[in-house]
N, C-alpha and C positions, 0 to 999 in steps of 0.2 A: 794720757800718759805721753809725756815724749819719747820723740824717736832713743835718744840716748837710754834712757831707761827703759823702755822693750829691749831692747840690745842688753844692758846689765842683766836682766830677767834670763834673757834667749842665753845669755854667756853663765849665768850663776852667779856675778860679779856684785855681789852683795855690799857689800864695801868698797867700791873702787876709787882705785887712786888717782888720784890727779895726770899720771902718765898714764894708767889706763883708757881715764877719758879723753884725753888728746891723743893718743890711740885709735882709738870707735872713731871720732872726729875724720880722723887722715883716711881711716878703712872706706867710710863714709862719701868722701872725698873722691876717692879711687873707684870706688863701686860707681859711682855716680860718673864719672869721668868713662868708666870703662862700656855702661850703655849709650852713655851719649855717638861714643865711636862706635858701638862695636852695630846697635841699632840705627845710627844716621840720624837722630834725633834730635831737634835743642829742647827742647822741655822732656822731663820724663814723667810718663803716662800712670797716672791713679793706682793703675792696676802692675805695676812691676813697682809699687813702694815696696811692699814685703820681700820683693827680690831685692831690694838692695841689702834689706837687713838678713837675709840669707846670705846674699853675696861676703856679709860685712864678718859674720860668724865663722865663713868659711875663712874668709881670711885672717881674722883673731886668731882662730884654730892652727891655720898653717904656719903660722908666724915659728920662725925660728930652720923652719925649711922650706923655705921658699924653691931656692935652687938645687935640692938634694930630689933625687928620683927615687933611688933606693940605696940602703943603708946595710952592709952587715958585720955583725959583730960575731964570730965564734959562729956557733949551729942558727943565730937567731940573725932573721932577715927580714927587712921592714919595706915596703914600698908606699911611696906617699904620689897624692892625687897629684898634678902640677898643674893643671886648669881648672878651671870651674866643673862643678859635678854637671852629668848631663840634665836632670832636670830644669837647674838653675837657664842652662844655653837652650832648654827646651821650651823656657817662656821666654826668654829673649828674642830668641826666632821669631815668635808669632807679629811681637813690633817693629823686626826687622825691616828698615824701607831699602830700597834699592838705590847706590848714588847713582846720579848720569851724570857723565864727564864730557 
């Protein structure tokens, strides 16, 4: 199975549209972008693939509040994540290298 469809799977995206998948694509993109920096790494390691497609979910998921913290309308009050969940940062760490400058 390819990556794009585990991700339809993991999303429910049974049907998806053409901007959905060039969506996953970009999410993909950025996850990928966002270990390379955040671990110091040029290749990403076997074992954080599944974290990008977790990373990817989370951000399918957030999409639309990206920059919103919390939200209220009337008695009803919503607060949303604006990083990464800590398990995701929690394998991240373990490939974490250290730069020297």
């Amino acid at each position: 199975m390819s990556e794009i469809q585990n991700l339809q799977l993991l999303l429910d995206l049974k049907e998806a549209t053409d901007e959905e998948i060039q969506l996953l694509y970009l999410y993909i993109e950025s996850a990928q972008d966002f270990i390379y920096d955040y671990c110091n790494v040029t290749e990403i390691p076997p074992t954080l693939r599944t974290v990008v497609n977790e990373m990817v979910v989370f951000l399918y998921r957030s999409r639309g509040v990206e920059n919103v913290y919390s939200e209220s309308e009337g008695s009803l009050s919503e607060n949303y994540i604006t990083e990464y969940p800590q398990n995701i940062m929690n394998r991240l760490n373990r490939h974490r290298k250290i730069r020297v400058i």
